[in-house]
TIMARDREN-491883 format. One record per residue (C-alpha): x negated, y negated, z negated. Coordinates in steps of 0.25 Angstrom, whole numbers, padded with zeros to 4 digits, always signed. Layout:
REM TIMARDREN-491883
XYZ;...
This chain:
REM TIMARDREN-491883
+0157+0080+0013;+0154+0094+0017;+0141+0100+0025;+0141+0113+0032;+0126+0117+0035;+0123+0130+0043;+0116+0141+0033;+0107+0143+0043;+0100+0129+0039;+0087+0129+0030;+0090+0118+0019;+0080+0112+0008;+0084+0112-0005;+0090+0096-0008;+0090+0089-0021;+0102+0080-0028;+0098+0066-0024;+0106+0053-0018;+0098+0056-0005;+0095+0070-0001;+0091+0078+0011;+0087+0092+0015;+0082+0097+0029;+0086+0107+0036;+0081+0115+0049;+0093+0121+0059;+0094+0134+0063;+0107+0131+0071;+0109+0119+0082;+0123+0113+0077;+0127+0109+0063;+0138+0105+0058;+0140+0094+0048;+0155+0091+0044;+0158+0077+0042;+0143+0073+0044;+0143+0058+0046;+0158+0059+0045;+0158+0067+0057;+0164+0079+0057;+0157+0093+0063;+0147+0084+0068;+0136+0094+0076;+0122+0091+0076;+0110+0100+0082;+0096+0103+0074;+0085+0107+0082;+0075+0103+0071;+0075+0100+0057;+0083+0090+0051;+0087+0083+0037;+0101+0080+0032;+0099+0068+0020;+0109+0066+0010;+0114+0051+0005;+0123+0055-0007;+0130+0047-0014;+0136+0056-0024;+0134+0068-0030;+0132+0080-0023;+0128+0097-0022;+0122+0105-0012;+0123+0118-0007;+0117+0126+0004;+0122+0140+0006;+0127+0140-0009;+0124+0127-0005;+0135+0115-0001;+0133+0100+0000;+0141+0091-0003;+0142+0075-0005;+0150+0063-0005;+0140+0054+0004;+0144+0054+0020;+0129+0047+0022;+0120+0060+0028;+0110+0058+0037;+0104+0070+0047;+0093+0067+0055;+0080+0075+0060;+0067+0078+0052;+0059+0067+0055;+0042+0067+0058;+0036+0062+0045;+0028+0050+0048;+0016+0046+0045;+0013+0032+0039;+0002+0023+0036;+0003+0014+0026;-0005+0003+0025;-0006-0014+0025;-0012-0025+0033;-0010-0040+0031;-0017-0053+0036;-0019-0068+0035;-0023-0068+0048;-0012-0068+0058;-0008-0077+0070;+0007-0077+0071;+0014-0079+0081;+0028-0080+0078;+0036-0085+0065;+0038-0074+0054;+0052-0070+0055;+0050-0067+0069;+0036-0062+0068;+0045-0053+0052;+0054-0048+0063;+0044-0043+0073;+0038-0036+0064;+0050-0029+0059;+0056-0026+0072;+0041-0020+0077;+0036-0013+0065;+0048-0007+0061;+0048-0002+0077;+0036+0005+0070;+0042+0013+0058;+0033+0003+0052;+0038+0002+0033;+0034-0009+0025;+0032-0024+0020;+0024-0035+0027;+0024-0049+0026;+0022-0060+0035;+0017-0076+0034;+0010-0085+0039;-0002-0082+0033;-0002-0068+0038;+0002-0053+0037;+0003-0042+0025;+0010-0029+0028;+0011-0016+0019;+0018-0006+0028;+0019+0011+0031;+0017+0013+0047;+0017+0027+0055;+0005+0029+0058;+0009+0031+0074;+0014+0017+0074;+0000+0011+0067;-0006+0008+0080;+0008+0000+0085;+0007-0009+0073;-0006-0011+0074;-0005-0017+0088;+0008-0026+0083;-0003-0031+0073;-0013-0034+0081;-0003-0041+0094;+0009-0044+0087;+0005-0049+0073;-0010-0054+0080;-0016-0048+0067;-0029-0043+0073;-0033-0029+0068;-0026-0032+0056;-0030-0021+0046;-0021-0009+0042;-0025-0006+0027;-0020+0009+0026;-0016+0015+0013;-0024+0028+0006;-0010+0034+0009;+0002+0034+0019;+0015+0034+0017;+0028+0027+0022;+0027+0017+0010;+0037+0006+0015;+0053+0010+0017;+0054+0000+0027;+0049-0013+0033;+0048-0026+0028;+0043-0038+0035;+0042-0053+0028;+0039-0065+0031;+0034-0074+0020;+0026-0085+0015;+0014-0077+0011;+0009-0064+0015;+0005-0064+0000;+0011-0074-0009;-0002-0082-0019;+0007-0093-0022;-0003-0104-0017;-0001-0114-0004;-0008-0109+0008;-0015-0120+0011;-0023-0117-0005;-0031-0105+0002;-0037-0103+0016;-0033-0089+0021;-0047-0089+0030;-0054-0087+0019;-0054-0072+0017;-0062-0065+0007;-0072-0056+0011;-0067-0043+0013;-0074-0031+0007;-0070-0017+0014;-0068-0005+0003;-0082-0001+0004;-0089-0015+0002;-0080-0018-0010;-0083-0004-0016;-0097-0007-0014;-0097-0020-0017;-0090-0017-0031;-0098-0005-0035;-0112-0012-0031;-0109-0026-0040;-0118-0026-0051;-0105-0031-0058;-0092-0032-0056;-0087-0043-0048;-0076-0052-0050;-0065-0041-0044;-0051-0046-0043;-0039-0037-0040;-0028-0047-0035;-0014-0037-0034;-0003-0037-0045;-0003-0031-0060;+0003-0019-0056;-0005-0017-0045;-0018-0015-0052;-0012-0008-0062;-0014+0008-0054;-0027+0003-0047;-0039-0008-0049;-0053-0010-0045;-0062-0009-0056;-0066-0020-0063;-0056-0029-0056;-0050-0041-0063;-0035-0037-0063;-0024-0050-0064;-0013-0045-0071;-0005-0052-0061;+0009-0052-0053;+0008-0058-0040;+0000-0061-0030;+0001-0076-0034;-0003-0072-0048;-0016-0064-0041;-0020-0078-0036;-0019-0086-0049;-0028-0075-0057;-0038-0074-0044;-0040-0088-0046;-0040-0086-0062;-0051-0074-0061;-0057-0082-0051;-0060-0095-0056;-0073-0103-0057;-0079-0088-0050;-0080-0095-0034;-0096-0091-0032;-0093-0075-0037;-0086-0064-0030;-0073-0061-0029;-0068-0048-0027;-0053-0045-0027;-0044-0033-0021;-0028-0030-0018;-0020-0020-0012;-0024-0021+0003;-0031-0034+0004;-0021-0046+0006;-0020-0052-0007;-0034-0054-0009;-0036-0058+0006;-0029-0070+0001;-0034-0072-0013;-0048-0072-0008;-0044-0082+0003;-0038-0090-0011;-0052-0088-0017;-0060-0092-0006;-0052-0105-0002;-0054-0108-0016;-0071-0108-0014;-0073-0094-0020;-0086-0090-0012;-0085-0075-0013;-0071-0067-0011;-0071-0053-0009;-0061-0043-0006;-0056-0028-0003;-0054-0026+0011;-0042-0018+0011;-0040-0019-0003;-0038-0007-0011;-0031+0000-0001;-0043+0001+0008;-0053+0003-0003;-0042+0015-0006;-0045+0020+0006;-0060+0018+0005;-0060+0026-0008;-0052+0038-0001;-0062+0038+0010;-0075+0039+0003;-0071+0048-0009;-0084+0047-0014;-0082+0032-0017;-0079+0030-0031;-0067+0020-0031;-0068+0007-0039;-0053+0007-0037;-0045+0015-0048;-0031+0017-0046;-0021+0016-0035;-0017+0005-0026;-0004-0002-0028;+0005-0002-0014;+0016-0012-0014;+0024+0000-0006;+0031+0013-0011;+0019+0020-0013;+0016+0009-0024;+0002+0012-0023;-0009+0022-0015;-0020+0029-0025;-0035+0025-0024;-0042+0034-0035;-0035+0043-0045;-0037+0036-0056;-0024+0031-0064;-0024+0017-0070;-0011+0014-0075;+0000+0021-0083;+0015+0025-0083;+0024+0011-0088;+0033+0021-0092;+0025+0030-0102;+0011+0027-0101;+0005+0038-0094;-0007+0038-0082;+0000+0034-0070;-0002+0025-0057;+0010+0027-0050;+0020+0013-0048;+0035+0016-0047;+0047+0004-0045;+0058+0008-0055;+0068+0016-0047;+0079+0006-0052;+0077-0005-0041;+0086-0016-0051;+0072-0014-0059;+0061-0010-0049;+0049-0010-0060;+0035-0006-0054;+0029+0003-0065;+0019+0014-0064;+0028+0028-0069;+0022+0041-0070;+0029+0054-0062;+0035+0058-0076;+0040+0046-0080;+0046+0044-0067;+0055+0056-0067;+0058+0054-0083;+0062+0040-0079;+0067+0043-0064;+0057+0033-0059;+0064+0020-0068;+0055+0011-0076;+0064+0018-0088;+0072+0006-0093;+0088+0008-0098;+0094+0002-0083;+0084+0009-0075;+0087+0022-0081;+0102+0021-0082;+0106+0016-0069;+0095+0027-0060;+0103+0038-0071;+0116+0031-0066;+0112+0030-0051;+0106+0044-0051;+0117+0050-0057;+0127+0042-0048;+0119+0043-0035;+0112+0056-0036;+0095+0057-0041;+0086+0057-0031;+0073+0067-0033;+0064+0055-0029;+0068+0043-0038;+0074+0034-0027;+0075+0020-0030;+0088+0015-0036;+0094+0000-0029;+0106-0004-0038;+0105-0016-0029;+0102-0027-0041;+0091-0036-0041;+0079-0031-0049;+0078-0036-0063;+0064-0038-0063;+0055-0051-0057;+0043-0046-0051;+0034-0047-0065;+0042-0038-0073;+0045-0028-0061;+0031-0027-0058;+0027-0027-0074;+0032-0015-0082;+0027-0019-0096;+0037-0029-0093;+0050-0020-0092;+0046-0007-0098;+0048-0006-0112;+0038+0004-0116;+0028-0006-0111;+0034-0017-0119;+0044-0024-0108;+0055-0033-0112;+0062-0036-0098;+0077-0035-0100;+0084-0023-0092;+0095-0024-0085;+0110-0018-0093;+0112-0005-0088;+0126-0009-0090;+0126-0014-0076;+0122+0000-0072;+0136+0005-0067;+0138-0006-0061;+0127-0003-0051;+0132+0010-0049;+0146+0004-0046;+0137-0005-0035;+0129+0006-0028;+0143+0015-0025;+0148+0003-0019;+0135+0002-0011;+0137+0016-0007;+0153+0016-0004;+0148+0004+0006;+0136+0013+0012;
């Protein structure tokens, strides 16, 4: 396939990469493209500026003046230059809700309205209540919060916003389930009325710098959570699972019902709901961060002044993969044990291993946790398919290899931090290849 672009157009300089676009501004009305979208001499007319995106599936080379393009895909795509929007990324949940459907037609509402909105992300829905994680454009905030407060009957619900904004979802999910956090109990073991007390940031920084000693301070996320960013002097459970947060809880806990509790999370809900454990259980005193550590982030970022008894960053379970809170860096690179705080998924979806990876690291090992499969097949797919500048994920399209311990637990799989887990046989690699031009040749 040929394309005839008029001199007369500025171009930016493009780079080798399975996708690809460049963005262009026209000087004259009427281009023509031969064969664009298997039309022949189709005409189009520019009166702004507008982007022409790539899809290769082969290899390529470009020229512009000198310049030529040439490629075997017939997938191009030209549309206008759109408004950069701008986002808000933030949560909300609640155990207070009164529903007044079921929750597949309460799931389908939902998806049908709030993707009306341009609203990204994940929220799950029960019974018991409500807990999203989503990205909304920020003209739209003000809809959503009147479909919380009419349609959902959450009541001023609160939007606990971020310390920074991007689009952090690539779509919306919306699912209905058992739990909106799964502690492996039966309901009817705990009283969700039974809230702890909720400390805003500045009465728990106050309250934790001012204790003549340190309190009994529980952070209830996952291993790899605390392992960019804590509370000091916080008992930390080298734990997997919400359901394993419980079971240490009540381990730490134990035989302590007349002393304070303190405990933390990401936003707020899992402690909402341990406390509410705790309390049902005849513990007198349970308090918590309002907010969790992504309002007292922003406290912090408000009052610079405030010396933060967070240290780290704040693991996100979206792409961002977490949002800094003070500078300091806590954990190091799996791959060769330098300073770093930065969570990556191995590139190689069939592995999918979360593990902190430093910029350097990342390119040498082009952002693969650096086993003998991982490696091979993205050199095959890059080689095959073209390398993109910004390490896009690769989806052979097999199940991942790891349960959810040994993904989420790299000293498990890497061998330089000891793992024995068995890797797949990158004799199966050309095979997987073979797949994805079938995937393509269907496309």
């Amino acid at each position: 396939m040929n394309i005839s672009i008029p001199r007369s157009l500025q171009l930016f300089r493009i780079h080798h990469s399975r996708f690809f676009s460049f963005s262009f501004l026209a000087r004259h009305k009427i281009i023509t493209l031969d064969k664009f979208n298997s039309r022949p001499n189709s005409s189009f007319i520019f009166n702004k500026r507008y982007s022409l995106t790539f899809d290769t599936s082969r290899r390529f080379f470009c020229k512009y003046g000198s310049y030529h393009f040439y490629t075997t895909s017939t997938n191009f795509a030209l549309e206008p230059k759109e408004t950069p929007i701008e986002w808000r990324t933030f949560s909300f949940y609640s155990f207070n809700w009164n529903l007044q459907a079921s929750l597949q037609e309460l799931r389908e509402n939902m998806l049908s309205r709030l993707e009306e909105m341009g609203i990204v992300g994940r929220i799950y829905i029960a019974s018991e209540g409500i807990n999203a994680q989503v990205s909304c454009p920020i003209e739209k905030l003000e809809e959503l919060r009147k479909y919380c407060d009419e349609v959902l009957n959450l009541n001023d619900v609160v939007f606990n916003f971020s310390t920074y904004h991007v689009k952090a979802f690539r779509k919306l999910h919306v699912k209905a389930r058992n739990k909106i956090v799964a502690d492996g109990l039966e309901s009817g073991l705990y009283d969700l009325s039974k809230q702890p007390y909720y400390l805003a940031p500045e009465e728990w920084h106050k309250a934790l710098s001012n204790a003549k000693e340190p309190p009994l301070l529980i952070d209830m996320r996952n291993h790899y959570e605390r392992q960019i960013g804590y509370f000091v002097n916080s008992v930390r459970p080298d734990v997997d699972t919400f359901r394993d947060s419980i079971k240490a809880m009540n381990e730490i806990c134990e035989g302590k019902q007349n002393e304070e509790i303190y405990m933390y999370c990401t936003g707020g809900i899992r402690c909402s709901k341990a406390g509410s454990i705790l309390l049902s259980k005849g513990f007198k005193s349970v308090k918590m961060l309002k907010g969790g550590i992504t309002a007292y982030g922003r406290f912090v970022k408000d009052n610079p002044s405030v010396t933060s008894l967070y240290k780290g960053r704040n693991f996100t379970f979206d792409k961002r993969l977490g949002e800094p809170i003070t500078n300091d860096i806590i954990s190091q690179c799996h791959t060769c044990g330098k300073p770093c705080d930065t969570h990556t998924n191995c590139r190689n979806k069939t592995c999918n291993l979360l593990f902190i990876q430093c910029e350097e690291c990342k390119i040498r090992l082009q952002r693969t946790c650096g086993t003998e499969f991982c490696l091979q097949l993205i050199q095959a797919w890059d080689e095959k398919y073209g390398k993109p500048s910004t390490f896009d994920d690769v989806k052979p399209g097999l199940e991942c290899v790891y349960d959810h311990v040994h993904r989420t637990r790299p000293k498990l799989v890497i061998k330089r931090l000891g793992g024995t887990a068995s890797e797949i046989s990158t004799d199966i690699i050309p095979d997987i290849i073979e797949q994805r031009d079938k995937q393509i040749k269907n496309e």
